[in-house]
N, C-alpha and C positions, 0 to 999 in steps of 0.2 A: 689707338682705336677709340677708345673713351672720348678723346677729343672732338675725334668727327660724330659720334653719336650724340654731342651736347651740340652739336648745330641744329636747327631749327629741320623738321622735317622737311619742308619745304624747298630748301635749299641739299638736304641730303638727295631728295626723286630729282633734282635739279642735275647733281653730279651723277646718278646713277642715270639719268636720260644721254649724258654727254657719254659715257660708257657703254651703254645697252643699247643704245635704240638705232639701228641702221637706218643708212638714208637711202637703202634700199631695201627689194624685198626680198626677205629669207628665204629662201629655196632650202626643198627637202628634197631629196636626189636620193635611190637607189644607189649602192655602193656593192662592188665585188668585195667580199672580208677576203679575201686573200691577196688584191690586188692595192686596196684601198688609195686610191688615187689623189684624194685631196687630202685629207687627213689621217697620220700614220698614229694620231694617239688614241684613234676611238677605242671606247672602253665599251666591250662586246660583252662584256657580264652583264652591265648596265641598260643593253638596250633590245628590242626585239631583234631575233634574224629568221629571215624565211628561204625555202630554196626556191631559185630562180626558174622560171617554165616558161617554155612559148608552146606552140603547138605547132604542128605540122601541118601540112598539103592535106590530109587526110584525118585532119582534127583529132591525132592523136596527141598527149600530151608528153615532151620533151625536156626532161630537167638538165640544169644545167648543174655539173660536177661538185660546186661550191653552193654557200649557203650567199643569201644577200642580208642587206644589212641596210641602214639610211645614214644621211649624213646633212648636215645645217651648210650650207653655204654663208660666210662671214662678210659678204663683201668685198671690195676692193682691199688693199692693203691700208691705203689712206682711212678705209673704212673698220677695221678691224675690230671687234666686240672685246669686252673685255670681261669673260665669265668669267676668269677666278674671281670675280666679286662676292659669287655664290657660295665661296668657300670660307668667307673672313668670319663671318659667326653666323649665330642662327637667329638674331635680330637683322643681320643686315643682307641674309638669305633673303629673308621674307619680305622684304620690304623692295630688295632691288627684284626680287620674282615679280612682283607684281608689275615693275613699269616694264621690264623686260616683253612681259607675254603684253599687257595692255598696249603695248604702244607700239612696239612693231606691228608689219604686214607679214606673217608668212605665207607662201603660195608654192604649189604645184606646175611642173611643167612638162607634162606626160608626154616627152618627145620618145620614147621607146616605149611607151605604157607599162613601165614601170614605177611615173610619180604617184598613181593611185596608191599600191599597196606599200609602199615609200613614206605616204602621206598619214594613210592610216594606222601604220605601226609607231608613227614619232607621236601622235597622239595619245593613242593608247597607254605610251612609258609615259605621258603627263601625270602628275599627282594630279585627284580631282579637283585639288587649290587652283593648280598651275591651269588647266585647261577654261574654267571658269573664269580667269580674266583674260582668255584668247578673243579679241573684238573684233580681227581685220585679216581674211583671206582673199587668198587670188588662187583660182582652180581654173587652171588648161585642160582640156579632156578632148580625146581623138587627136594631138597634133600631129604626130607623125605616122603616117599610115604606109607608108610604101611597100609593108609586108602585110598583106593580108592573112597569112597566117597565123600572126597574131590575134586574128580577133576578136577572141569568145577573151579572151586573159582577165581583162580587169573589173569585168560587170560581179565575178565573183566579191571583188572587195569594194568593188562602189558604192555597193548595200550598205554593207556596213559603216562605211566612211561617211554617207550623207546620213544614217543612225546615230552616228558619234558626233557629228556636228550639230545636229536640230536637239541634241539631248545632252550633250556635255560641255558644251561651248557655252555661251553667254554672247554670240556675233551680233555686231551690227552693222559690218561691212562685208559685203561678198562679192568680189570680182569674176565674171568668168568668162572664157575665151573657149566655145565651145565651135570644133571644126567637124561640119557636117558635108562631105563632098557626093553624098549621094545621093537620091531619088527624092529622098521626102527628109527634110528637115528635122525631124521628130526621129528619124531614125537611129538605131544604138550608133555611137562617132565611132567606136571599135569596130563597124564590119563597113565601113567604105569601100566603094566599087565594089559592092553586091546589089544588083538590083531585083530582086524576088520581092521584098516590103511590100505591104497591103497599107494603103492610104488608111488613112481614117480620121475622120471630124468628130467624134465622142472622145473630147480630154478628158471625160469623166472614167471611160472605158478603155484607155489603151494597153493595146495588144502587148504581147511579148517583148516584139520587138521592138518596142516602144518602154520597156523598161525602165531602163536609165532616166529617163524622164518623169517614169512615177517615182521613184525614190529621189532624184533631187528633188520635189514638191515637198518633201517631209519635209525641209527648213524653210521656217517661219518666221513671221514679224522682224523683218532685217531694217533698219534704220536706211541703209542703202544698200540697193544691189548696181551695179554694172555688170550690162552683158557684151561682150561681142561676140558678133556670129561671122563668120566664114562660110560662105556657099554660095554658091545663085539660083535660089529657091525666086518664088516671085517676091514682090513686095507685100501681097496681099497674103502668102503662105506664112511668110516672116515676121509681118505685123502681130498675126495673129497667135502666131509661137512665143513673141514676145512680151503679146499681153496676158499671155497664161503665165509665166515669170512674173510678172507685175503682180496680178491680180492674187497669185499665190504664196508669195514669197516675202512681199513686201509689207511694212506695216502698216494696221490697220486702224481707223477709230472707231470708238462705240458703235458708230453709225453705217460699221464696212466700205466706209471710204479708207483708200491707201494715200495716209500722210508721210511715208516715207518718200526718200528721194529713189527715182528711176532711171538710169542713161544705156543707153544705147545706140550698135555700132555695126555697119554692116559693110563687110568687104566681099567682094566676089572675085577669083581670080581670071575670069573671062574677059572683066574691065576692068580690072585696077593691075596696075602697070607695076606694082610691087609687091605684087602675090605670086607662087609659080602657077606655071600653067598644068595641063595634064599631063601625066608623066613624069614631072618632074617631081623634085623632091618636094615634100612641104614640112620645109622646118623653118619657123620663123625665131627672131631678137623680140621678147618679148617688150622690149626697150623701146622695139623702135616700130610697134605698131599699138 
């Protein structure tokens, strides 16, 4: 051990990058604790757990028998992380924590809207050390919707997930893949195929149900944001959703110009031959769009 400690820092973040840093993106995933699907060693003293709920036909709420739990996605095999590093002392904890959270991408993929509160409990067990060097997310929100009964569920933890990101993070990349298939683009992604939503052109002023919307605003001065969007709103409705992301999210100079970088991405499943159509399911390979 002493050996490798007398190597030049340099060359230690060098090995601990070959060890820590996926060359994909970490996924946080909701876990049954009693079923535990991927991995059988989670250590559940260690980490939050909440009970699982949908709601019903009748917006009552339905928990599920077992408590939930989250879980890190490692990669492929070829790919596999190599945390006992965290274990070898407490000089080379610290030191591989830091390229660990710096350099990977973690993200969310709220294919059951369960990655929200998934998302924000793994956060949460971060030491305030560890969360402050998190630089690089990716957040899906609304992707699989085919059950509308689900969907009051995740706005309860949205709040506070996009609270813990604009205040305990340190980002300067945010990815996001926001799927909107209803009326008005601006609408909460959790209540698709509701059409009652009241329009409205005051971004200063949105309604209720236009929530979701005011609390992603709370993160600021992002070095870079990526958006895709998923709809077929018009161009000029989408434009305009997208420059409020820009204008609010992105960094700024003395002057309120945004000198950070902006991209943006727009699929519609009406014309794009590899999106579903209505009715069908929508769950997408975040890989492969």
């Amino acid at each position: 051990m002493s050996s490798f400690l007398s190597l030049p820092r340099e060359l230690r973040d060098v090995i601990f990058k070959m060890s820590l840093v996926s060359l994909d993106v970490i996924g946080i995933s909701e876990v049954n604790i009693e079923t535990r699907p991927l991995n059988p060693d989670l250590k559940l003293d260690l980490r939050r757990t909440w009970q699982g709920e949908i709601e019903d036909q009748d917006d009552e709420t339905v928990l599920y028998p077992t408590a939930m739990t989250y879980q890190m996605s490692r990669g492929s095999r070829e790919n596999n992380l190599c945390l006992s590093l965290f274990l070898a002392n407490r000089q080379i904890y610290h030191e591989s924590r830091q390229v660990f959270y710096e350099q990977n991408r973690f993200g969310v993929y709220d294919y059951y809207l369960t990655g929200i509160p998934a998302c924000l409990a793994f956060l949460q067990d971060r030491p305030p050390e560890s969360s402050r060097y998190i630089r690089d997310m990716h957040i899906d929100i609304g992707k699989y919707l085919t059950l509308p009964a689900w969907r009051h569920i995740p706005m309860r933890y949205w709040q506070p997930l996009c609270e813990h990101l604009s205040r305990h993070l340190s980002l300067h990349s945010l990815a996001l893949g926001i799927y909107t298939y209803g009326p008005d683009v601006r609408q909460d992604p959790w209540r698709t195929g509701y059409n009652s939503w009241k329009r409205t052109e005051d971004w200063d002023d949105l309604p209720e149900t236009h929530a979701w919307v005011r609390e992603l605003l709370t993160i600021t001065g992002l070095d870079k944001l990526t958006v895709k969007l998923y709809n077929c709103r018009t161009k000029a409705e989408n434009d305009a959703f997208l420059d409020l992301l820009r204008s609010r999210m992105v960094k700024k100079n003395a002057d309120g110009a945004v000198t950070g970088s902006f991209t943006s991405e727009i699929k519609c499943p009406e014309t794009d031959p590899t999106m579903p159509t209505a009715g069908e399911e929508i769950f997408f390979d975040i890989y492969s769009v």
